[in-house]
N, C-alpha and C positions, 0 to 999 in steps of 0.2 A: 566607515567602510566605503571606497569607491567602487565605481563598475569593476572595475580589472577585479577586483578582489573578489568581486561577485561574481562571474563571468569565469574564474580560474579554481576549478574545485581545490586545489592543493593550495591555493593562497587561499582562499575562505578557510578552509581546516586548519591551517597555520593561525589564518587572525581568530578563529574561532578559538582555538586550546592556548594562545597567547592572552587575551584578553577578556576572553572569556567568565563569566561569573553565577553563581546557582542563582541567584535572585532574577539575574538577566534571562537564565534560560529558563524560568518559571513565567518571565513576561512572552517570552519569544510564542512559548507554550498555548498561553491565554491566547494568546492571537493568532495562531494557529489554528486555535481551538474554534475561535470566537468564525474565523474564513470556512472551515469547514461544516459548522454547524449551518451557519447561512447557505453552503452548497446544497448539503443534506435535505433541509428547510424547503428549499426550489424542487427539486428532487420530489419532496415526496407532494408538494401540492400542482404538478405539472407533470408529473408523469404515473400511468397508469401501467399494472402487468396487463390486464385486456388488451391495451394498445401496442406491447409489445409482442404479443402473439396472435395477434386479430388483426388487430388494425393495419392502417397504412405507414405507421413507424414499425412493421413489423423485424424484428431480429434476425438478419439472416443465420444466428446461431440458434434460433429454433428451427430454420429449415434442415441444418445441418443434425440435431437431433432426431426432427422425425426421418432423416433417411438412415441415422444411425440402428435407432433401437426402435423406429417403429411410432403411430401416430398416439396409442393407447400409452405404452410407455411415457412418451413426452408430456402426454395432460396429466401422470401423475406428477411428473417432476413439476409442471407448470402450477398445479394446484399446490404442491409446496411451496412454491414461491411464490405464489399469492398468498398463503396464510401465515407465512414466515416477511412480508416485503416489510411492515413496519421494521421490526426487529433488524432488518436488514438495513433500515434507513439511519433508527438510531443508530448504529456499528460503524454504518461511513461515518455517520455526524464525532464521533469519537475514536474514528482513527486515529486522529496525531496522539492520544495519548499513550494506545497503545503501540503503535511504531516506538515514541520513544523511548519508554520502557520497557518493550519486550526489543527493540533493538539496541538499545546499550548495552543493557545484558548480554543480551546475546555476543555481540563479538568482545566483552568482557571476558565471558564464560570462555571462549573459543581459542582466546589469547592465552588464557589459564590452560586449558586443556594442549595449546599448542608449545607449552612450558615456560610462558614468559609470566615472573614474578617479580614483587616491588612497584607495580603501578596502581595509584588510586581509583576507584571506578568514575569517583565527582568526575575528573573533566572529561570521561568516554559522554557522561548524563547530559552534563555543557554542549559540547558537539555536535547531538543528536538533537537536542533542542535547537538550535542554530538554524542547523539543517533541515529541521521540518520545519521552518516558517518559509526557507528558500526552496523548498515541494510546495508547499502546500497553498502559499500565498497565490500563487500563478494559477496552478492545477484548478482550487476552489473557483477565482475570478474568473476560467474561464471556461467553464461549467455552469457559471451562474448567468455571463453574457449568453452565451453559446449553446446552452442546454448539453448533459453530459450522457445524452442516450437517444439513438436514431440513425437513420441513415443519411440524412443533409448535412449538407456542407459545415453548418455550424458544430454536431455534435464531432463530426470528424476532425474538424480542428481543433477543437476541445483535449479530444482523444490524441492526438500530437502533441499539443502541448504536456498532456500530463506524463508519455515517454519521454519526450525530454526532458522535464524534470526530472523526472525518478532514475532517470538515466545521469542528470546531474545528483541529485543525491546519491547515488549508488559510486560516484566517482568522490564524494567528497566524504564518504565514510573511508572508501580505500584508500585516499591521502588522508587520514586522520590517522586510520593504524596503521600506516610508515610511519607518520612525524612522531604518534605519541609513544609507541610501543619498539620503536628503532629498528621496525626490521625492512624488512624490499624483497623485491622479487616473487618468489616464490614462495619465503615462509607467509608476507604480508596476504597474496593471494588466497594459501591456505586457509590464514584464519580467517579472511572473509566470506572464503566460499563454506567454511564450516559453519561459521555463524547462519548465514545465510539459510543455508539445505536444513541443517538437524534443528533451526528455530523457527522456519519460517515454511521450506517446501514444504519439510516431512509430515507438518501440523496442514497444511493446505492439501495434500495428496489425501490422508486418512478422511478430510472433511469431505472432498468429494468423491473417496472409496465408498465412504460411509452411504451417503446418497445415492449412488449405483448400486450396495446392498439393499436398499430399501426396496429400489424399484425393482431387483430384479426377484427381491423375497415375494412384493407384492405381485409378482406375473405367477409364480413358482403355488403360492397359496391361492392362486385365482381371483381375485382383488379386480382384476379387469383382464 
């Protein structure tokens, strides 16, 4: 694989479903696995929740909640996420496994629902593996030089890097379902924005619904 290949999400999706192999995408995986675990790792021995709502690394998206819902409201939510941050850490540390497998499915499923049949799901599995070593390798590395939480210049570039990336992942899933599934335009769009929403928003919306019920059961019951 050269730059150009790398560097062009439809040429990497092309060599990824041309050459592609299940034992290769199982390595791609481990290594994936192995950058993000070491992210997680740094993560969780360098950085503190205290520090993100106290301290001098504090979160401007907690100033943004206490003007939302108020200072009592925000230390509920804050004290969840102090007693939830491990849990939190192992989940980044095993992201790539679950992007891959809940994202091949997903625009599998979405292809199907969008009526396209006769395609295997192996090389959707292949592809997605490919692709999360081309996230994940940059995004990890540079979270782990750069630290991936704060307001200096380091975590900020951090934080660029990993839109770009995901912005390139996001463009070499959408060349993969033209090249594998034969469609363009607007059906390829559909299936990716279906996969997308109904396996990915719709589960991330109810998670933080969920969370806005809680706090706002615990105002309603008097909790604080």
């Amino acid at each position: 694989m050269t730059l150009a290949v790398l560097l062009s999400p439809r040429r990497f999706a092309d060599w990824a479903l041309r050459t592609g192999t299940f034992p290769q995408a199982l390595v791609f995986i481990g290594l994936a696995m192995a950058f993000s675990i070491v992210g997680a790792y740094r993560l969780a021995t360098t950085i503190r929740v205290e520090d993100l709502v106290f301290g001098p690394t504090r979160s401007s998206f907690v100033d943004t909640l206490i003007a939302a819902i108020g200072v009592d409201r925000t230390t509920v939510l804050v004290y969840m996420l102090e007693r939830s941050f491990d849990v939190l850490v192992v989940a980044s540390a095993i992201t790539p496994l679950f992007l891959w497998l809940l994202g091949s499915s997903a625009m599998h499923a979405a292809a199907r629902i969008r009526g396209i049949r006769g395609h295997a799901y192996l090389p959707m599995i292949v592809l997605f593996a490919y692709a999360e070593v081309g996230y994940q390798v940059p995004t990890s590395t540079a979270g782990i030089l750069f630290g991936s939480i704060g307001a200096g210049p380091g975590p900020q570039l951090a934080s660029a890097v990993s839109v770009v990336a995901l912005a390139w992942f996001a463009l070499v899933v959408y060349r993969g379902i033209e090249i594998y599934y034969g469609v363009s335009g607007e059906r390829a769009i559909a299936i990716f924005l279906l996969g997308a929403i109904v396996f990915y928003i719709v589960p991330l919306i109810l998670i933080v619904g969920a969370l806005i019920a809680i706090v706002l059961a615990a105002s309603l019951l008097e909790y604080f």
